[in-house]
C-alpha positions as CSV (number, residue, x, y, z in Angstrom):
1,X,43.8,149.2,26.7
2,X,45.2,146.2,24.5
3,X,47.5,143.6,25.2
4,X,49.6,142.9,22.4
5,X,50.9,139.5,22.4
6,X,54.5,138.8,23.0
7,X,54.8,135.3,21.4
8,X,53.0,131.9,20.5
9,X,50.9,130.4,22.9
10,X,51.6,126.9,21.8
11,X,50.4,124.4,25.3
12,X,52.2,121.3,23.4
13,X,55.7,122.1,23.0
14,X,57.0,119.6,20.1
15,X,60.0,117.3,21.1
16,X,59.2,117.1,25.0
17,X,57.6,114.8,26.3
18,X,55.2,115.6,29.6
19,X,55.9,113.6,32.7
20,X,59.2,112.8,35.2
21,X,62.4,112.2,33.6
22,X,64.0,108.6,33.8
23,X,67.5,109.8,34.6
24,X,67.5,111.7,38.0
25,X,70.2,113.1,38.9
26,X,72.1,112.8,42.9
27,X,73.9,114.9,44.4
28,X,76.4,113.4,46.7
29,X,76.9,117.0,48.4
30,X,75.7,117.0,51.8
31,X,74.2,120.3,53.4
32,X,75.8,121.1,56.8
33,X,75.0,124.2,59.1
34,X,78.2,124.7,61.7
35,X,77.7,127.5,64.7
36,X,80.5,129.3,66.4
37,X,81.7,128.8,69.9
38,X,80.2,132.7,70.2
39,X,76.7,131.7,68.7
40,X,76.1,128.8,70.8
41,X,77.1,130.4,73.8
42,X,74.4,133.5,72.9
43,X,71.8,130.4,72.4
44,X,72.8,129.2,76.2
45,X,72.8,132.5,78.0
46,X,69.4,133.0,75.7
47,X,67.7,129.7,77.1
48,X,69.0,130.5,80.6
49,X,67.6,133.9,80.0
50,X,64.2,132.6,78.8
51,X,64.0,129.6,82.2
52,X,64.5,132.8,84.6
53,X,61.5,134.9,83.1
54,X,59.5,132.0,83.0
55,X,60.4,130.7,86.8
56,X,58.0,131.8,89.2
57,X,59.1,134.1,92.1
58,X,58.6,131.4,94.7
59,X,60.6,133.5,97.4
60,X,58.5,136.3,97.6
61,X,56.9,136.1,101.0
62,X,61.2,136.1,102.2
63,X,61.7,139.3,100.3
64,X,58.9,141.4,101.6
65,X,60.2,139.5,105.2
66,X,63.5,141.4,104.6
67,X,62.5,144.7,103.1
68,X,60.3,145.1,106.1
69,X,62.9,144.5,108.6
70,X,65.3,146.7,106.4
71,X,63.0,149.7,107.1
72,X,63.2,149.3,110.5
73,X,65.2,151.1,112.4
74,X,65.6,149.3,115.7
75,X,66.7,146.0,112.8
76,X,70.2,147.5,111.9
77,X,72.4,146.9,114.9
78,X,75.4,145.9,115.5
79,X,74.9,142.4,115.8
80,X,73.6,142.6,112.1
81,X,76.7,144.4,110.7
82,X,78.9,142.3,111.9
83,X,77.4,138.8,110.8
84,X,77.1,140.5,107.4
85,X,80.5,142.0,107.2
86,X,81.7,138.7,108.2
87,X,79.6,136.7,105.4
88,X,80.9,139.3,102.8
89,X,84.6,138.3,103.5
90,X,83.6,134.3,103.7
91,X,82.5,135.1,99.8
92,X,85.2,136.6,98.8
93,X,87.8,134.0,100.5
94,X,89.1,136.5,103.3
């Protein structure tokens, strides 16, 4: 194979000198990033998201408490209903 060469291979190009230029030139142009109201709301519900996952279950020992007395029978009474019937309309202001 041969490599035919495409022009001179001069290092020292004549009329520039090597080094910084003396004249630098400023931009007065400042760079800016602006999010949308939509975009920093994602970032919020994203770092919310993230502190959830990352939170230990500490009331683990009161779930297991509950699902146990949910599978009991002799639990669901009447007593039971009614409290929670009557907690379900506190929440929703009736």
């Amino acid at each position: 194979m041969t490599v035919d060469r495409i022009g001179s291979l001069d290092p020292i190009q004549p009329g520039k000198k090597p080094g910084r230029s003396d004249q630098v030139n400023q931009r007065e142009d400042i760079d800016s990033i602006s999010l949308s109201s939509e975009a920093l709301e994602k970032s919020e519900l994203h770092q919310a998201k993230e502190l959830v996952f990352a939170a230990a279950d500490v009331r683990a020992e009161r779930i297991q408490e509950m699902k146990s007395k949910l599978n009991d029978p002799s639990y669901i009474n009447e007593t039971i209903l009614k409290g929670t019937a009557d907690k379900i309309m506190e929440a929703w202001g009736l």
